[in-house]
Backbone as CSV, one residue per row, in Angstrom:
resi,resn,N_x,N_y,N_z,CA_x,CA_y,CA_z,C_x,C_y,C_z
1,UNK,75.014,122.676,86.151,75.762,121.482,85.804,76.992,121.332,86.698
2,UNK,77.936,122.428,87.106,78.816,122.470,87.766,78.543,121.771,88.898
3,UNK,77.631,122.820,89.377,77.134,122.108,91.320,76.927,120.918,91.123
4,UNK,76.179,119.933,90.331,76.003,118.835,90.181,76.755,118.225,90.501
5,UNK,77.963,118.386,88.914,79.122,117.531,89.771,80.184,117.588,90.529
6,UNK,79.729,118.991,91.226,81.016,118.931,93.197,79.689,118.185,93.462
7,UNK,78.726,118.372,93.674,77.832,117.405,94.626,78.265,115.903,94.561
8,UNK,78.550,115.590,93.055,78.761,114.559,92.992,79.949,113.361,93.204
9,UNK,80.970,114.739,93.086,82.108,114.498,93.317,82.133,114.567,95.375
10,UNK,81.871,114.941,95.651,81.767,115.110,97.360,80.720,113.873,97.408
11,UNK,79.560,113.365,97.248,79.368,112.328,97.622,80.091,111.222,97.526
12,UNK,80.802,110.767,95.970,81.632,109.894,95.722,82.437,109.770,97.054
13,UNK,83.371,111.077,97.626,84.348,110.831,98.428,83.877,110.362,99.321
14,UNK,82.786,110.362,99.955,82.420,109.949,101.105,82.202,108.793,101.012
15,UNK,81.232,108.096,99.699,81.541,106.747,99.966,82.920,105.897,99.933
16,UNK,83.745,106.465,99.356,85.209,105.787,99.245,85.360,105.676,100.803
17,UNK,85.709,106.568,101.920,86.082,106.981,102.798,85.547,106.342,103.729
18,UNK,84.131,105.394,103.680,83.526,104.555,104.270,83.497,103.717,103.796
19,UNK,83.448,102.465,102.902,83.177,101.504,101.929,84.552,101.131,102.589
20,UNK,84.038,99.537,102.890,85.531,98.429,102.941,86.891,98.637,101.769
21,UNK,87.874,98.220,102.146,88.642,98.500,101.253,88.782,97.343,99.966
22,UNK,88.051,96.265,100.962,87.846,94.852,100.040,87.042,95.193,98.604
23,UNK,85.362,95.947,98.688,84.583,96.130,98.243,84.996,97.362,97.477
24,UNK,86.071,98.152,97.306,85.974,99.282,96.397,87.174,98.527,95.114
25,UNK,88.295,97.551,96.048,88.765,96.767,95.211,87.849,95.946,94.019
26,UNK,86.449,95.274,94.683,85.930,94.584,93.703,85.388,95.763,92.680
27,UNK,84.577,96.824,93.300,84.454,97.599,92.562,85.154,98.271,91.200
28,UNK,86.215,98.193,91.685,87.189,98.693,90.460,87.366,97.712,89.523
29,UNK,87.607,96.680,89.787,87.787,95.148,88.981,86.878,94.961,88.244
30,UNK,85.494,95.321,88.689,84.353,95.893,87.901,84.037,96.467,86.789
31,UNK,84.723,97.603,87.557,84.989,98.459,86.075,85.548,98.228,85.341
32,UNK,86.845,97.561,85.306,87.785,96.930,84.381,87.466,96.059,83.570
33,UNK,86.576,95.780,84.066,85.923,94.377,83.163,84.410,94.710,81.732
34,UNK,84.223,95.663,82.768,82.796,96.805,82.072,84.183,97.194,80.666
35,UNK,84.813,98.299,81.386,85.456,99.166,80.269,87.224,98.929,80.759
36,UNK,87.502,97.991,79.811,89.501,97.989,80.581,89.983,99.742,80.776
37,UNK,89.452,100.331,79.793,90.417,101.644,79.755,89.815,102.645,80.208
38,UNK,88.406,101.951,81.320,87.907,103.563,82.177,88.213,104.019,82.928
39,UNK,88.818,103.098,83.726,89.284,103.727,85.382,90.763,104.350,85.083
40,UNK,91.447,104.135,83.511,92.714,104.801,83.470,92.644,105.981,83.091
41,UNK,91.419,106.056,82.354,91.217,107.517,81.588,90.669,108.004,83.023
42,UNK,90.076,107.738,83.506,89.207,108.114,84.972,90.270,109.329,85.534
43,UNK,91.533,108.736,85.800,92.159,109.122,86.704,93.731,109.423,86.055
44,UNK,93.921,109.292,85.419,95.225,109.942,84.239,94.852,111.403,84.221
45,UNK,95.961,112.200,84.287,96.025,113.498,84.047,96.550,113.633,82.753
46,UNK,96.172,113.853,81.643,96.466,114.012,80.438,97.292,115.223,79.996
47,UNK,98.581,114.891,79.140,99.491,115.804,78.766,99.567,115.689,77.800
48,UNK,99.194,116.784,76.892,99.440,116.521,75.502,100.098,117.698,74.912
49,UNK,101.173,118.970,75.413,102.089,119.338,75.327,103.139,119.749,75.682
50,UNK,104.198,120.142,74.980,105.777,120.064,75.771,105.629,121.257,76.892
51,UNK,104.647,122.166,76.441,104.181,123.075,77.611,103.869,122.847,78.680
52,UNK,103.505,121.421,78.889,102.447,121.408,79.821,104.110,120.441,80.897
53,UNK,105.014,120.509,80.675,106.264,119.295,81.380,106.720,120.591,81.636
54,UNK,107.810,119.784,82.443,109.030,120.480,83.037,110.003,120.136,82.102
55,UNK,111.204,120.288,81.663,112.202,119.244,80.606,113.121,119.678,81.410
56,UNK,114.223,118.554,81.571,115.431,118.507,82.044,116.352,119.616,81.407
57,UNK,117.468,119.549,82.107,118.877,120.749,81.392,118.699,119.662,80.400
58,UNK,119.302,117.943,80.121,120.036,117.744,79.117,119.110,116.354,79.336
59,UNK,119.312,115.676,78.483,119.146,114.384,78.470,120.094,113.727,77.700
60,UNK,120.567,112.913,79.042,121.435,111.382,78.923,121.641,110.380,79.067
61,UNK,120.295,109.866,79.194,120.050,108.379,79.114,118.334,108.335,79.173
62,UNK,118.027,107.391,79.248,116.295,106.978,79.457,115.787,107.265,80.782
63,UNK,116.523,108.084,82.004,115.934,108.247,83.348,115.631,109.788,83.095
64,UNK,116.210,110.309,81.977,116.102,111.631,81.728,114.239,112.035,80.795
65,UNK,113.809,110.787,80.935,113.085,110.927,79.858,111.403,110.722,80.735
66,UNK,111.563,110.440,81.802,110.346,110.350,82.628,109.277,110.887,82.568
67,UNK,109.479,112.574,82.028,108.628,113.354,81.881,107.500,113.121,80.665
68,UNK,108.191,112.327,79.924,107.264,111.418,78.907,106.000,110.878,79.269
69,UNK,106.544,110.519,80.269,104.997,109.775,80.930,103.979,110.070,81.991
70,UNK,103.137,109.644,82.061,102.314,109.924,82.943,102.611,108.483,84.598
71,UNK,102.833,109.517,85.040,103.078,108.722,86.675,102.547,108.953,88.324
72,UNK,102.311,107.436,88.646,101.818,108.071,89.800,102.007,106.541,90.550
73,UNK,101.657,105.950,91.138,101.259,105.051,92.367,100.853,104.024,91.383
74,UNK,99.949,104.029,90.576,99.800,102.962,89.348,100.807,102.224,88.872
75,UNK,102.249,102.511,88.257,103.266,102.290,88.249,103.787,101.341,88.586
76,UNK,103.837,101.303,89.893,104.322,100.662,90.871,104.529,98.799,90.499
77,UNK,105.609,98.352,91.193,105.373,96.764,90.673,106.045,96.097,91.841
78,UNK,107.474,95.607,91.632,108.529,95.459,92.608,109.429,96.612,93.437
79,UNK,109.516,97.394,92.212,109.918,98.812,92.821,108.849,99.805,93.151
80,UNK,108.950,100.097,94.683,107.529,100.844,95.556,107.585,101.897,95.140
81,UNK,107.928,102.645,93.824,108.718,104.008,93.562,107.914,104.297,92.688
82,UNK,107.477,105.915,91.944,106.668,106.049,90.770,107.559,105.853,89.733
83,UNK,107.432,106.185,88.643,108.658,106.055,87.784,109.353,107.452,87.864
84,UNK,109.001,108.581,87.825,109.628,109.698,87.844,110.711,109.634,89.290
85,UNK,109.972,109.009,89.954,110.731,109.027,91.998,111.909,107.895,91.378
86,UNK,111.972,106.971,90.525,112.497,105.990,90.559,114.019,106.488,88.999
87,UNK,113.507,107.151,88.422,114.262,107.799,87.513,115.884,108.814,88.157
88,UNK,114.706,109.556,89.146,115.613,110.675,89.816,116.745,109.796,90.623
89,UNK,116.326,109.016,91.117,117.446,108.164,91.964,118.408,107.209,91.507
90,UNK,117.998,106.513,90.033,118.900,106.111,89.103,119.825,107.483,88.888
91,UNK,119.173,108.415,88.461,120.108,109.374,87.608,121.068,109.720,88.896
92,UNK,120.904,109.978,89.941,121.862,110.476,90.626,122.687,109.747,91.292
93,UNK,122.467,108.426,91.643,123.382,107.404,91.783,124.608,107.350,90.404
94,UNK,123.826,107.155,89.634,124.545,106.812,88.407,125.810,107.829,87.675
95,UNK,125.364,109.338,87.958,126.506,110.477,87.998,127.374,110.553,88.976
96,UNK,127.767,109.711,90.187,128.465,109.481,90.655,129.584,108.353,90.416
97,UNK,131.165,108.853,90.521,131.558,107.958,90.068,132.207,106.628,91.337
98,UNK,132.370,105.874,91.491,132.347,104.614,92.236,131.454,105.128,93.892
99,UNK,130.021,105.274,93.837,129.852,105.792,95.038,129.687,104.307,95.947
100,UNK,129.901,105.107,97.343,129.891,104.460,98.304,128.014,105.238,99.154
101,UNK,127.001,103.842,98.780,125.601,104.338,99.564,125.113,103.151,100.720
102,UNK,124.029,103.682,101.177,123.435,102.952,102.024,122.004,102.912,101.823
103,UNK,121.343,101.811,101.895,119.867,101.788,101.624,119.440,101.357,102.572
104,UNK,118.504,102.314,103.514,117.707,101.923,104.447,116.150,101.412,104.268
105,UNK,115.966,99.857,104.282,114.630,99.440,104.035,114.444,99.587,102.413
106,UNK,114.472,97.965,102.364,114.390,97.314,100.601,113.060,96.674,100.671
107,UNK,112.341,96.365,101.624,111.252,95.115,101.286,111.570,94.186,100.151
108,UNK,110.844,94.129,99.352,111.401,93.268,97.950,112.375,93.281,97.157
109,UNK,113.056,94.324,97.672,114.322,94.762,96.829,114.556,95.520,95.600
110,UNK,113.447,96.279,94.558,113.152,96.448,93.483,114.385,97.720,93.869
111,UNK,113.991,98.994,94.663,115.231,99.669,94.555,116.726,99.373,95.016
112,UNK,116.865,97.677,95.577,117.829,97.651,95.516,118.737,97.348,94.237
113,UNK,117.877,96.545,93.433,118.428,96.636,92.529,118.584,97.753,90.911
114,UNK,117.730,98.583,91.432,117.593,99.794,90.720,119.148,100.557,91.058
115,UNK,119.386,100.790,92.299,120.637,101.255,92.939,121.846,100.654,92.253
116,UNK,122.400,99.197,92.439,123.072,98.475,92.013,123.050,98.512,90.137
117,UNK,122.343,98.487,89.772,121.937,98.797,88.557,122.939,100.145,87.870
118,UNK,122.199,101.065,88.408,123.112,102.391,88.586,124.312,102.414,88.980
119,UNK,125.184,101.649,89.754,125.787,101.576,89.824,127.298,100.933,89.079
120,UNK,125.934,99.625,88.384,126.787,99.035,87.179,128.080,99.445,86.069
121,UNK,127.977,100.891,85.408,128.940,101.089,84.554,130.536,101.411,85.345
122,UNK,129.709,102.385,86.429,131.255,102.848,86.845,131.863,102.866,88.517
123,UNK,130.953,101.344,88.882,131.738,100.985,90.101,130.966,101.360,91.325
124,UNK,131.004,100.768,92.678,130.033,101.788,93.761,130.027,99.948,94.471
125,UNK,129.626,100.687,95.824,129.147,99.560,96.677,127.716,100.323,97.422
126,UNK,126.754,99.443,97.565,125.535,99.281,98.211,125.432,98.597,99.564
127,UNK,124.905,99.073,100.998,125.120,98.406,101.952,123.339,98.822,102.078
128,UNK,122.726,97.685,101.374,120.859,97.598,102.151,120.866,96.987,103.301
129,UNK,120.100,97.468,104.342,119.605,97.139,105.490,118.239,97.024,105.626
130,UNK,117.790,95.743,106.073,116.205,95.758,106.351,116.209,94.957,107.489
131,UNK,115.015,94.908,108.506,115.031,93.837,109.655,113.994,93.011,109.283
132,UNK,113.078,93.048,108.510,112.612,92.354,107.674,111.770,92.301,106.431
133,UNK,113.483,91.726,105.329,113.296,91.863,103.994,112.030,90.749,103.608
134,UNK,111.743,90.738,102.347,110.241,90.191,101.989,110.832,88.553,101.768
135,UNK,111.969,88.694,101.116,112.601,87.365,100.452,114.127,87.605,99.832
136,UNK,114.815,87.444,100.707,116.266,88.238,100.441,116.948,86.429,99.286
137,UNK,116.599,85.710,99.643,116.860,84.614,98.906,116.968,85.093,97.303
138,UNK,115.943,85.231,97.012,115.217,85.342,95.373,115.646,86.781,95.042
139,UNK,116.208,87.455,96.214,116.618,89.029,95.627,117.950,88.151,95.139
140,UNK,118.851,87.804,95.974,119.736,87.781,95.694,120.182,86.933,94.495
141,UNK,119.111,85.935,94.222,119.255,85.236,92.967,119.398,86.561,91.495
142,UNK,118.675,86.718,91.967,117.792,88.259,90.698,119.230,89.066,90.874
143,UNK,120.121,89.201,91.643,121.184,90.265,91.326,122.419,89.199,90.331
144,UNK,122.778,87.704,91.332,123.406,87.066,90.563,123.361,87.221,89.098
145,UNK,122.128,87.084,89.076,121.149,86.777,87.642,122.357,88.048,86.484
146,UNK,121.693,89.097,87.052,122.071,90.204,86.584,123.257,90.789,86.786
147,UNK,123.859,90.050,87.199,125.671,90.412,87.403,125.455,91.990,88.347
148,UNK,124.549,91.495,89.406,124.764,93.146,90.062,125.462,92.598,91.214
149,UNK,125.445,91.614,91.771,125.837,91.338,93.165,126.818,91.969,94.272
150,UNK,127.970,91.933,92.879,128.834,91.989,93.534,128.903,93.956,94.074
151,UNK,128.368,94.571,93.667,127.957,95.511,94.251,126.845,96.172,95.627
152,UNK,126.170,94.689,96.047,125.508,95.012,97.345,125.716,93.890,98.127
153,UNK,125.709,94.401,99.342,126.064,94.146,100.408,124.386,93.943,101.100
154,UNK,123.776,92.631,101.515,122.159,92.761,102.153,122.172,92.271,103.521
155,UNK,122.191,93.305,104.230,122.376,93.417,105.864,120.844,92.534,106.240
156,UNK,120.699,91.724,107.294,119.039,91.904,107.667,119.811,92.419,109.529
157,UNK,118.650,93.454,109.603,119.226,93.827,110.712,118.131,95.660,111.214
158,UNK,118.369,95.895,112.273,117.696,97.182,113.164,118.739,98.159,112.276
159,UNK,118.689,99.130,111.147,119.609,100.043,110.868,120.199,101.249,112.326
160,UNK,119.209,101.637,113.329,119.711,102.130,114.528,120.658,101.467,115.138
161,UNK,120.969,100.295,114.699,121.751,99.340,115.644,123.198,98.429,114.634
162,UNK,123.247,99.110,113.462,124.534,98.834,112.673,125.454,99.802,113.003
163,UNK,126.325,99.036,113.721,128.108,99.816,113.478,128.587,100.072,112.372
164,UNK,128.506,101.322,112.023,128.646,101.191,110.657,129.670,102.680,110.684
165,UNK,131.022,103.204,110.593,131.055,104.874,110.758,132.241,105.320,109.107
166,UNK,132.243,104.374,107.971,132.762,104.655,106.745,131.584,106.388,105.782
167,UNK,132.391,107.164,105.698,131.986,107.918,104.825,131.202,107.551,103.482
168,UNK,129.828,108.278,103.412,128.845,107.774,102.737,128.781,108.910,101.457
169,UNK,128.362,108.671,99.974,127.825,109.476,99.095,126.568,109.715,99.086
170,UNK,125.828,109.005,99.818,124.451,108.989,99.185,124.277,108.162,100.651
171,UNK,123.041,108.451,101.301,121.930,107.275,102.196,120.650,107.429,101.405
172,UNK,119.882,106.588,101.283,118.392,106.636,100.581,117.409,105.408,101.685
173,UNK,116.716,106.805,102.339,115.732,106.408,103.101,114.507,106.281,103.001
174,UNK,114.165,104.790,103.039,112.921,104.477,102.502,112.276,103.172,103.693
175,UNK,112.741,103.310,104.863,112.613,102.171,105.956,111.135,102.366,106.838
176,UNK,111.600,102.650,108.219,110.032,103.069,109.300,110.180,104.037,108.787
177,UNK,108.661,104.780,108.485,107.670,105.809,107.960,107.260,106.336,109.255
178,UNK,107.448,106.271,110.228,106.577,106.982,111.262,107.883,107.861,111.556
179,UNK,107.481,109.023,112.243,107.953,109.967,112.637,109.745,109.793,113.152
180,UNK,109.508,109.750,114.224,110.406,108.465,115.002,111.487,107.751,114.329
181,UNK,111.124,107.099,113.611,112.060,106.019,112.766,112.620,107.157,112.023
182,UNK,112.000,107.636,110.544,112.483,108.247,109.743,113.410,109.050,110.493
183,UNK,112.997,109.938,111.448,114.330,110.884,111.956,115.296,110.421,112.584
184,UNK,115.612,109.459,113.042,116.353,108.301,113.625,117.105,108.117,112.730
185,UNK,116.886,107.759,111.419,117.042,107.118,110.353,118.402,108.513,109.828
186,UNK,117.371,109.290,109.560,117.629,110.634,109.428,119.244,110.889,109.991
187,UNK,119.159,110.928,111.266,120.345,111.613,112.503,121.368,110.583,112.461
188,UNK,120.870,109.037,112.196,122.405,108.412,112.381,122.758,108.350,111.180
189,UNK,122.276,108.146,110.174,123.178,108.061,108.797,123.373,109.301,107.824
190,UNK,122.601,110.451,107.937,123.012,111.212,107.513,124.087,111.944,107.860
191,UNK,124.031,112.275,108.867,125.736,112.743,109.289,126.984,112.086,108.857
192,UNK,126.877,110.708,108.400,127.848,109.967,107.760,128.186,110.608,105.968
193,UNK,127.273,111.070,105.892,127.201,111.600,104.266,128.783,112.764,104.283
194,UNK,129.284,112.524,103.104,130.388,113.422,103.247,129.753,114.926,102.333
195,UNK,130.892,116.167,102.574,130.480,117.073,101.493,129.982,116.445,100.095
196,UNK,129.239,117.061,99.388,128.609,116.662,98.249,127.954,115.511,97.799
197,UNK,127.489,114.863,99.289,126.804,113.127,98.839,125.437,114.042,98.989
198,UNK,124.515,113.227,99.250,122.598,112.709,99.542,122.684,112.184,100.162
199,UNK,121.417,112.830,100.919,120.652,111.796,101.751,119.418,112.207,100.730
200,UNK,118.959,110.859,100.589,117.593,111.056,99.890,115.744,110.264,100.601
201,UNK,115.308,111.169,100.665,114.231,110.625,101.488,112.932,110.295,100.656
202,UNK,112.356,109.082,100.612,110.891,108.730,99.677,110.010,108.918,101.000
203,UNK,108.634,109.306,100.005,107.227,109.863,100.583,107.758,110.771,101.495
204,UNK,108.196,111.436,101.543,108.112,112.613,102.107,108.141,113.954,101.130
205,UNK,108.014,114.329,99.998,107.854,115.257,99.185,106.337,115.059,98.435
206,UNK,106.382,116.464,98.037,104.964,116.874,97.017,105.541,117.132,96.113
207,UNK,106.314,116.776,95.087,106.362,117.394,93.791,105.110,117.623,92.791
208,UNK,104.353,116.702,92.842,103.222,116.908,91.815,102.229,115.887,92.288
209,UNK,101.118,115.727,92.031,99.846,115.221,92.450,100.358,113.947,92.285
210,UNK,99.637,113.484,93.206,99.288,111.637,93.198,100.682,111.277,93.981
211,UNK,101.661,112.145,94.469,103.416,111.518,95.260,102.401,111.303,96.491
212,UNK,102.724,109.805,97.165,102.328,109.239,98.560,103.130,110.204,99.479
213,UNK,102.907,111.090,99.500,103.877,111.970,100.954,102.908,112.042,102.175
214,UNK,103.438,111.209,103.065,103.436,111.227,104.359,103.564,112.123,105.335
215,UNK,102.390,112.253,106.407,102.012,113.548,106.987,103.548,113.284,107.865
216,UNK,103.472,112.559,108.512,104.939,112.453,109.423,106.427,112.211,108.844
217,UNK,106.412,112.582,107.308,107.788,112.777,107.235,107.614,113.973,106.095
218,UNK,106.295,114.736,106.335,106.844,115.575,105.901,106.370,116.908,106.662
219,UNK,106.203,116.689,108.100,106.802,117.237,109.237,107.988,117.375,109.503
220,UNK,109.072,115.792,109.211,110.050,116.019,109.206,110.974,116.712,108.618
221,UNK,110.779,116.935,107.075,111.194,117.494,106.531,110.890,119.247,106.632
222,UNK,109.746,120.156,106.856,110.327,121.079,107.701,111.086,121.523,108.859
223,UNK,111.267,120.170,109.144,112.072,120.655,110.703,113.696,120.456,109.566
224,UNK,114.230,119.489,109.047,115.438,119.577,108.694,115.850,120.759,107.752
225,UNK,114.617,121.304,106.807,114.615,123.135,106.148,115.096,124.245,107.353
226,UNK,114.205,124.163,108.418,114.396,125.122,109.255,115.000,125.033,110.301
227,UNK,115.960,123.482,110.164,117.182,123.578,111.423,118.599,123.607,110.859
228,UNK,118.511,122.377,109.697,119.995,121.788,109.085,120.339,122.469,107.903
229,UNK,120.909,124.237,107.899,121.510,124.887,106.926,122.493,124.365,106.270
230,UNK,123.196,123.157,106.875,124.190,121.966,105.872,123.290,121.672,104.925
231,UNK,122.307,121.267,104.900,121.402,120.473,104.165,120.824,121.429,103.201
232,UNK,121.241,121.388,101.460,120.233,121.709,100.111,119.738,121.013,100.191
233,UNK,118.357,121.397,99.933,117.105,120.915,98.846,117.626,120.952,97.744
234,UNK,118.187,120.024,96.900,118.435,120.353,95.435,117.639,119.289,94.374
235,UNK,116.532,118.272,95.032,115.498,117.817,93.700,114.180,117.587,94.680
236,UNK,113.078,117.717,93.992,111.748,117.459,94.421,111.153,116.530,93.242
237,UNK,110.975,115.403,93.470,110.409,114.851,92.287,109.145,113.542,92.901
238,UNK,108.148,113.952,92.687,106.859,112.829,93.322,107.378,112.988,94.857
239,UNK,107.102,112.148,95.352,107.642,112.299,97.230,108.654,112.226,97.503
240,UNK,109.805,111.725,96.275,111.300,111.855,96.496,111.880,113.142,96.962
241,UNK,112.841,113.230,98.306,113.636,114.526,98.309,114.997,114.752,98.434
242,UNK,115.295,115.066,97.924,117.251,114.998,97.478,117.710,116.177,98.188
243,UNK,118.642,116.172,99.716,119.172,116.619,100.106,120.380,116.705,100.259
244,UNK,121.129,117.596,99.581,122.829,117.812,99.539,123.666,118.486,100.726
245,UNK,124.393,117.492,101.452,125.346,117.962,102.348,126.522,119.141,101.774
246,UNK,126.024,120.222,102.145,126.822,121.378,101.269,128.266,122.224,102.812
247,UNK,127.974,121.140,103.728,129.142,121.529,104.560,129.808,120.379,105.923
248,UNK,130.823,120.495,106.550,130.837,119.278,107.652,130.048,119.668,108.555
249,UNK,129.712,120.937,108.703,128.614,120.981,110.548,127.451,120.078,110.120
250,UNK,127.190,119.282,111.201,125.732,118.223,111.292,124.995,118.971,112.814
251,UNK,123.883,119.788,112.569,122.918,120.591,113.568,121.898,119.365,113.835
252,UNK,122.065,118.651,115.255,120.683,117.760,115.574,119.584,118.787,115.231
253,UNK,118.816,118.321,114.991,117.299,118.515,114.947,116.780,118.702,116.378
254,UNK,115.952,119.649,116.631,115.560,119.845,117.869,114.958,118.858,118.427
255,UNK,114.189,118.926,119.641,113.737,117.948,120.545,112.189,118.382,119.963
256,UNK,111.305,117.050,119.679,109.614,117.345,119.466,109.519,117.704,120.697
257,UNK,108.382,118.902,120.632,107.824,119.739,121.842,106.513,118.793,122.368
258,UNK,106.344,118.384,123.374,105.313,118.161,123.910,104.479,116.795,123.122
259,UNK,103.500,116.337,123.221,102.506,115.159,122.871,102.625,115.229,121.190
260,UNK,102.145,116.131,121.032,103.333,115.915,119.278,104.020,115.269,118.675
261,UNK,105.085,115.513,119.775,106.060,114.960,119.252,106.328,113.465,119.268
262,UNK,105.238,113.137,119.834,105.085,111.519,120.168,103.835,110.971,119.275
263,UNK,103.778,111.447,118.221,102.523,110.967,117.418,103.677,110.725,116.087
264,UNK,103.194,109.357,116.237,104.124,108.916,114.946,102.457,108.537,113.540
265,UNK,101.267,108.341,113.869,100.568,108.100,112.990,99.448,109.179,112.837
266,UNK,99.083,109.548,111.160,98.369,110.227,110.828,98.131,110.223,109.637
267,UNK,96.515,110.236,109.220,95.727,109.846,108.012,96.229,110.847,107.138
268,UNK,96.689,110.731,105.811,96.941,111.672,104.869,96.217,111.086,103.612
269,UNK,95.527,111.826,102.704,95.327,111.537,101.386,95.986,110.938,100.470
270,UNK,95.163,110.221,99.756,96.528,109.553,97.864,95.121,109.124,97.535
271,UNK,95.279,109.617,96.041,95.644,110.709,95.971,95.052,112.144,96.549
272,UNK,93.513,111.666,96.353,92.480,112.770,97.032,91.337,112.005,97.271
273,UNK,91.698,110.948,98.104,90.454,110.333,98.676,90.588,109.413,99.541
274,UNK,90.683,108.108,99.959,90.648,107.354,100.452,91.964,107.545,102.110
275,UNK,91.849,107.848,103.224,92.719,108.150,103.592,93.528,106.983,103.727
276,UNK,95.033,106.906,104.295,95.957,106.213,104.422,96.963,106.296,105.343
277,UNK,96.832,105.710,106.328,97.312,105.515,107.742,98.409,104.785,107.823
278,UNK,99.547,105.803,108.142,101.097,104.508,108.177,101.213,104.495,109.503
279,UNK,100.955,103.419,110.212,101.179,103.091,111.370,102.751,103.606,112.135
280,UNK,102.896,103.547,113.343,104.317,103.708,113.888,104.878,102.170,113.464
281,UNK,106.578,102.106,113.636,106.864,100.903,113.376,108.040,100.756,113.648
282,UNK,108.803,100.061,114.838,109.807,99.886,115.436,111.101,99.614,114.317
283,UNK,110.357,98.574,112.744,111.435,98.103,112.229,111.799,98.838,111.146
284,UNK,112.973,98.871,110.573,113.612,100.060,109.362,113.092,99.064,108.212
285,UNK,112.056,97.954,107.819,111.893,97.278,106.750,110.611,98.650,105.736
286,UNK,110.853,98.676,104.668,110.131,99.372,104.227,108.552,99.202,103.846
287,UNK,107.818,99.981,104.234,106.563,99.965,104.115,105.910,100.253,102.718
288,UNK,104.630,99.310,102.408,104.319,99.311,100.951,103.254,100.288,100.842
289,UNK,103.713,101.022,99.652,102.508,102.126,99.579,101.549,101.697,98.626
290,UNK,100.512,102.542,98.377,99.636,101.916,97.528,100.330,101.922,96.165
């Protein structure tokens, strides 16, 4: 019975892996229509005790509470974030008191206003940069809306190419995904981070199954483990990675060795099937994951 179903399970993958992407879409829609609640049970990892979580030190508010749920890429809506990736970055914005951040690459804006949001009780300014946002119009209505405004600042613009040299708490990089960009991204604004801010990087971590982490930034991210001893690791949560400036030395990152180092694209899995190719990409606008 076992062999059966790896056999079966290994054929499946192969047809995913070939099959249009149009046609596995109808496929699924399919199913949804057969059974609404098969393809969720399909693919839900089921938790049904406190054993089976991680639990926070404390809980103090509803971002503390993520572990409640089941998350992954499904999630997803306006904010490109899982909910657990999207929790961690409320909570740590939000324990800061009036921070000063930078958001590289909003597309639709959902974490910009997640940021601003967080920022709401006790003060902070937001400087997002994208070179091209999805609809900065209707974001900015949506912050009015919500009395966040006056807390972000929406650049459209090359983030390599903002004069920008004010001391930062936090950068949260979520712009070009290819190699290249991200470390770019990486080298000019993180060094702006003062003792005890973040730089925080999406899809580039594995915390737990189903995080979109990206083969080329999370290359990058061993090179900043095994060059930038300024730099803690202090959260892993879905592909989110929370790095704490724990001193003033800023160590460039070495030079990529050879043809390598010039490969900004490469197929990686999400969760365990279908591969997913983030192209190179000149602009810091953020790329949509599945």
């Amino acid at each position: 019975m076992r062999f059966l179903q790896s056999t079966a399970l290994l054929g499946t993958d192969l047809l995913v892996r070939l099959l249009p992407r149009g046609l596995l879409r109808s496929l699924a829609a399919s199913m949804s229509r057969y059974d609404p609640g098969l393809l969720t049970r399909t693919v839900t990892t089921a938790r049904r005790s406190f054993e089976d979580v991680r639990l926070p030190a404390r809980v103090s508010g509803f971002e503390d509470l993520a572990f409640l749920f089941w998350t992954t890429p499904m999630n997803r809506g306006l904010l490109r974030q899982d909910l657990d990736e999207a929790a961690a970055l409320y909570r740590w914005v939000r324990s800061r008191p009036s921070p000063r951040g930078v958001e590289i690459g909003r597309y639709a804006g959902g974490s910009t206003v997640l940021i601003a949001a967080a920022m709401a009780s006790g003060g902070g300014r937001l400087t997002s940069i994208d070179v091209a946002p999805r609809d900065d119009e209707a974001l900015r209505e949506a912050l009015a809306r919500l009395d966040l405004l006056r807390h972000v600042e929406l650049l459209v613009a090359d983030a390599s190419r903002v004069a920008f040299d004010e001391p930062l708490d936090f950068v949260f990089i979520d712009g070009d995904h290819s190699y290249e960009g991200a470390r770019r991204d990486h080298e000019t604004w993180g060094r702006l981070v003062r003792i005890g801010g973040a730089i925080i990087h999406h899809d580039m971590g594995r915390g737990r199954a189903h995080a979109t982490t990206l083969a080329p930034l999370a290359r990058l991210r061993r090179e900043i483990e095994g060059a930038q001893k300024e730099l803690e690791l202090v959260e892993e949560v879905g592909s989110l990675v929370i790095f704490r400036r724990v001193s003033d030395a800023w160590t460039p990152l070495p030079e990529p060795a050879g043809p390598a180092g010039r490969r900004a694209t490469k197929a990686v899995e999400w969760p365990k099937g279908r591969p997913i190719s983030k192209a190179a990409s000149s602009r810091a606008s953020k790329a949509e994951t599945p």
